[in-house]
C-alpha positions in Angstrom: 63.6 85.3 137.3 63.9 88.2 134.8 64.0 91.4 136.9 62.8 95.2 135.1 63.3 98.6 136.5 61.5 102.0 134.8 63.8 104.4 132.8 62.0 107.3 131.7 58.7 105.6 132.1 60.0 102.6 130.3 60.3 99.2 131.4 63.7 98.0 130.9 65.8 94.7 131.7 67.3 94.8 134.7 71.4 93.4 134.0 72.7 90.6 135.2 74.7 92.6 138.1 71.7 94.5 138.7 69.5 91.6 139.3 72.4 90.4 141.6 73.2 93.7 143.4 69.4 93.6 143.9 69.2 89.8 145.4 72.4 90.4 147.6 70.6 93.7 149.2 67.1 92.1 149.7 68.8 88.9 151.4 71.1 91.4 153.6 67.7 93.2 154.7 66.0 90.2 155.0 69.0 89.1 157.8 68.9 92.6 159.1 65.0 92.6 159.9 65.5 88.8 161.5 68.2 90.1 164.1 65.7 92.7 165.0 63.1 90.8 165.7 64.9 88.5 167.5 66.6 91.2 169.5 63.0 92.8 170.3 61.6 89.2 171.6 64.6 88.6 173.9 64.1 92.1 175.5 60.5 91.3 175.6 61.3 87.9 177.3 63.9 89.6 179.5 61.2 92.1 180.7 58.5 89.5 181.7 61.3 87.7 183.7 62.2 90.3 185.3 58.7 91.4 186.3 58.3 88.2 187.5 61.6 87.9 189.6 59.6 91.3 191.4 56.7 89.5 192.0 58.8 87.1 193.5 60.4 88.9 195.7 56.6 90.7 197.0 55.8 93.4 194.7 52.7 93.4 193.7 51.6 95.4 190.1 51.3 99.1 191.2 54.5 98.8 193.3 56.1 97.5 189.8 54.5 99.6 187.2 55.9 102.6 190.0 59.5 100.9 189.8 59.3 100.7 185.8 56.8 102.9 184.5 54.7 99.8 182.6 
Protein backbone atom coordinates (compact mmCIF):
# COMPACT_ATOMS: atom_id res chain seq x y z
CA UNK A 1 0.00 0.00 0.00
CA UNK A 2 1.37 3.38 -1.30
CA UNK A 3 1.93 5.51 1.84
CA UNK A 4 2.04 9.82 1.55
CA UNK A 5 3.21 12.23 4.11
CA UNK A 6 2.60 16.37 3.71
CA UNK A 7 5.69 18.55 2.72
CA UNK A 8 4.80 22.06 2.74
CA UNK A 9 1.17 21.38 2.34
CA UNK A 10 1.89 18.87 -0.34
CA UNK A 11 1.15 15.41 -0.51
CA UNK A 12 4.16 13.53 -1.33
CA UNK A 13 5.26 9.68 -1.70
CA UNK A 14 6.29 8.29 1.10
CA UNK A 15 9.95 6.16 0.08
CA UNK A 16 10.28 2.85 0.23
CA UNK A 17 12.33 3.05 3.71
CA UNK A 18 9.86 5.45 4.89
CA UNK A 19 6.90 3.23 4.31
CA UNK A 20 9.07 0.54 6.08
CA UNK A 21 10.48 2.64 9.02
CA UNK A 22 6.79 3.49 9.36
CA UNK A 23 5.39 -0.43 9.35
CA UNK A 24 8.31 -1.53 11.69
CA UNK A 25 7.22 1.38 14.33
CA UNK A 26 3.42 0.80 14.11
CA UNK A 27 3.96 -3.05 14.61
CA UNK A 28 6.51 -2.28 17.63
CA UNK A 29 3.58 0.00 19.16
CA UNK A 30 1.09 -2.36 18.27
CA UNK A 31 3.38 -5.13 20.58
CA UNK A 32 4.02 -2.46 23.13
CA UNK A 33 0.20 -1.57 23.77
CA UNK A 34 -0.56 -5.73 23.85
CA UNK A 35 1.96 -6.16 26.87
CA UNK A 36 0.15 -3.45 28.52
CA UNK A 37 -2.94 -4.55 28.38
CA UNK A 38 -1.99 -7.86 29.29
CA UNK A 39 0.05 -6.57 32.20
CA UNK A 40 -3.07 -4.38 33.39
CA UNK A 41 -5.54 -7.58 33.24
CA UNK A 42 -3.10 -9.82 35.31
CA UNK A 43 -2.97 -7.11 38.04
CA UNK A 44 -6.62 -6.80 37.72
CA UNK A 45 -6.96 -10.64 38.11
CA UNK A 46 -4.34 -10.62 40.80
CA UNK A 47 -6.41 -7.99 42.81
CA UNK A 48 -9.75 -9.89 42.63
CA UNK A 49 -7.89 -12.96 44.01
CA UNK A 50 -6.54 -11.44 46.49
CA UNK A 51 -9.73 -9.80 47.71
CA UNK A 52 -11.10 -12.96 47.59
CA UNK A 53 -8.31 -14.90 49.57
CA UNK A 54 -9.55 -11.97 52.42
CA UNK A 55 -12.92 -12.85 52.23
CA UNK A 56 -11.69 -16.20 52.79
CA UNK A 57 -9.99 -15.72 55.54
CA UNK A 58 -13.34 -13.49 57.24
CA UNK A 59 -13.10 -10.07 56.11
CA UNK A 60 -15.94 -8.84 55.04
CA UNK A 61 -16.04 -5.46 52.37
CA UNK A 62 -15.51 -2.44 54.80
CA UNK A 63 -12.77 -4.33 56.72
CA UNK A 64 -11.11 -4.81 53.01
CA UNK A 65 -11.75 -1.60 51.35
CA UNK A 66 -9.98 -0.23 55.05
CA UNK A 67 -6.94 -2.71 54.45
CA UNK A 68 -6.65 -1.49 50.64
CA UNK A 69 -8.35 1.65 50.09
CA UNK A 70 -10.90 0.10 47.13
Amino acid sequence: MTRYKYVEHQRVKMTAEEETAINELQARLTEENTQIALAEAAAEAKAVTGKQKLKDLGLDDEEIKALTGK
